[in-house]
N, C-alpha and C positions, 0 to 999 in steps of 0.2 A: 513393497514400497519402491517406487524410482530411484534412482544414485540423485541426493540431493549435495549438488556439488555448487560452491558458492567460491568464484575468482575475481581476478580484477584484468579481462584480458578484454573487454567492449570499454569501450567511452559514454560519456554520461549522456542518455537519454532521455527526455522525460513526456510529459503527455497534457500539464495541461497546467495553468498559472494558480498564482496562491489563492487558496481558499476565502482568504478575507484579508483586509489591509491587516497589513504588519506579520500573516501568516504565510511565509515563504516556501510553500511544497514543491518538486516536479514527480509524477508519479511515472510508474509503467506504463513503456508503450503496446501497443496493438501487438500481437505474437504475429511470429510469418515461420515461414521453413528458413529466411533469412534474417538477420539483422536489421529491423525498420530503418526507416530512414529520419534522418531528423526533423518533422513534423508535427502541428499539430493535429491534423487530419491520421485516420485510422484509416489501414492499408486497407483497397482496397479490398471486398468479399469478405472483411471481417463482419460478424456481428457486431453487433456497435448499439447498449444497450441504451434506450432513451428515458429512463428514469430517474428520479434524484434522490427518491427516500427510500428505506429499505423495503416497502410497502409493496413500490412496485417489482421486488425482488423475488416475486413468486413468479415471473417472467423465467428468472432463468434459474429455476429450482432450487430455490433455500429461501429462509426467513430468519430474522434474528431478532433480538430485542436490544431498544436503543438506551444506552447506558442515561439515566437521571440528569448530572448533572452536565451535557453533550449538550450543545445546542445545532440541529441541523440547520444547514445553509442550503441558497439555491443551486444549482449546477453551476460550474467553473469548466467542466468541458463532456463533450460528449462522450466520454471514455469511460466517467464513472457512473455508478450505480447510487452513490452516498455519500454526503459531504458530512462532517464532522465538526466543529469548532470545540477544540479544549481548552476549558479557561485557565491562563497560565497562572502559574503555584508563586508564593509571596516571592517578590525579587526577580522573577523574569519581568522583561518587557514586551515579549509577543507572545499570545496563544499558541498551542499545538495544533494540529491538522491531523484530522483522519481521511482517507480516502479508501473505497471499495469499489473496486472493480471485477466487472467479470465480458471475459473475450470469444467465448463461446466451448466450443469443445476441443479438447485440449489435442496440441500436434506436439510432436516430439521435440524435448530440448524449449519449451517454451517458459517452464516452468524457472529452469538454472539460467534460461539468458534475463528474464524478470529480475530477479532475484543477484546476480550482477549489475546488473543497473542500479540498483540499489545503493549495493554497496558504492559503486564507481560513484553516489553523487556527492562522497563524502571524500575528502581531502587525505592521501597517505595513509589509507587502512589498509591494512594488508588482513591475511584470514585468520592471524593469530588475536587478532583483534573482534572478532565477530564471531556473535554467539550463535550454537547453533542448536537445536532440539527437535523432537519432535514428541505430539503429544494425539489425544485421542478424544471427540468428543461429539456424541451421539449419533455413533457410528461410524462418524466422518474421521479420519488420517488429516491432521493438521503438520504444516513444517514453521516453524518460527526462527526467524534472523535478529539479531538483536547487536545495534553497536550501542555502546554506554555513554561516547563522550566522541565527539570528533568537529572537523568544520564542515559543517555541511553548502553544496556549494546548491542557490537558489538562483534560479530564471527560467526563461521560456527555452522551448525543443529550439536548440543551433542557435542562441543568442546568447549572448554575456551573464556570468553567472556573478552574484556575489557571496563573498563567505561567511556563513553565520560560526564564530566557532561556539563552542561548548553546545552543539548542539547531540540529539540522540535521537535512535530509531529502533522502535520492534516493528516488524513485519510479519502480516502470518499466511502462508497458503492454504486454503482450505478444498481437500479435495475433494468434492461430490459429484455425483453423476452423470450430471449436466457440464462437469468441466470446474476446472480449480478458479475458486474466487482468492482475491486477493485484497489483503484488510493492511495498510500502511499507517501507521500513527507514526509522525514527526513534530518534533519540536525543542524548546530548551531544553536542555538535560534536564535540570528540576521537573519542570511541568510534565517529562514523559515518565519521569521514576512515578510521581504521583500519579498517571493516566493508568498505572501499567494493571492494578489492578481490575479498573473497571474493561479495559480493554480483553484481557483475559475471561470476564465474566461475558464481556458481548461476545468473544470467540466461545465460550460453555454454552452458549445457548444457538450458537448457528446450527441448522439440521435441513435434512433435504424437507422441500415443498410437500406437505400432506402429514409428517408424522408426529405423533401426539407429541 
């Protein structure tokens, strides 16, 4: 397994606007041997995958099955593979966001600057604050990030952020052969405590491209 090492030493990146009014994401950028730049364009020579359901996800080696009560949206940016809408749980006022993305084959250190990003979109987390595990599932090495409660901060790559607080995040990186995808559910704390189980059920069923 790689050193999955999760800090707060980048600034907040993101890749692409919210999923649906009132759903406030920024996701992962493009990987590089450096630090992307604030963009929402993918770095040059990235793959840069042009699908929106997980359907066309046999493109870049895996399949998974779409949790029931999820409702997929159109594309939000050319980064992702998957849009998500969760319906938010009694007493929130905005839906959850999932996003899946995959950047092609994996270069060194792409995985922990991902995964920094993450963390940095949220206001004063430090690592004592953020969950970390790692778990196993049909065959595939998964890593999961998980903050419970913090302010998450929402905008466009290098534009003005606003703060949502009580917001929450699991992330999971899924490593398969073809290169680590990455599955980000965001939203109210309630709505993602609630999401968490079915989100873990679409991560049990992610597998490489072809196996039964």
């Amino acid at each position: 397994m790689r050193p999955f090492a999760v800090c707060l030493a980048l600034s907040l990146v993101a890749c692409d606007k919210p999923a649906a009014p009132g759903s406030t994401v920024a996701d992962t950028a493009a990987p590089g041997n450096a630090p992307p730049a604030l963009s929402a364009a993918p770095s040059a020579g990235a793959p840069v995958p042009t699908s929106v359901t997980h359907g066309a996800a046999k493109e870049i080696g895996v399949t998974w099955d779409d949790p029931k009560l999820w409702k997929k949206l159109p594309p939000t940016s050319p980064m992702r593979n998957a849009t998500y809408e969760v319906p938010a749980a009694d007493g929130d006022k905005e839906a959850a966001d999932v996003g899946v993305f995959y950047f092609g084959p994996d270069k060194p250190g792409v995985v922990e600057r991902n995964v920094e990003r993450w963390v940095q979109q949220f206001e004063g987390i430090d690592d004592t604050k953020v969950k970390k595990s790692e778990r196993k599932a049909n065959g595939l090495a998964q890593r999961i990030v998980e903050i419970e409660q913090g302010t998450y901060k929402s905008g466009m790559p290098g534009g003005p952020t606003t703060p949502k607080p009580d917001f929450a995040m699991i992330g999971a990186i899924v490593e398969a052969p073809s290169g680590s995808h990455f599955f980000k559910l965001v939203g109210p704390k309630a709505t993602v405590a609630r999401a968490k189980k079915p989100f873990f059920e679409l991560l049990d069923s992610v597998k490489p491209k072809g196996a039964p």
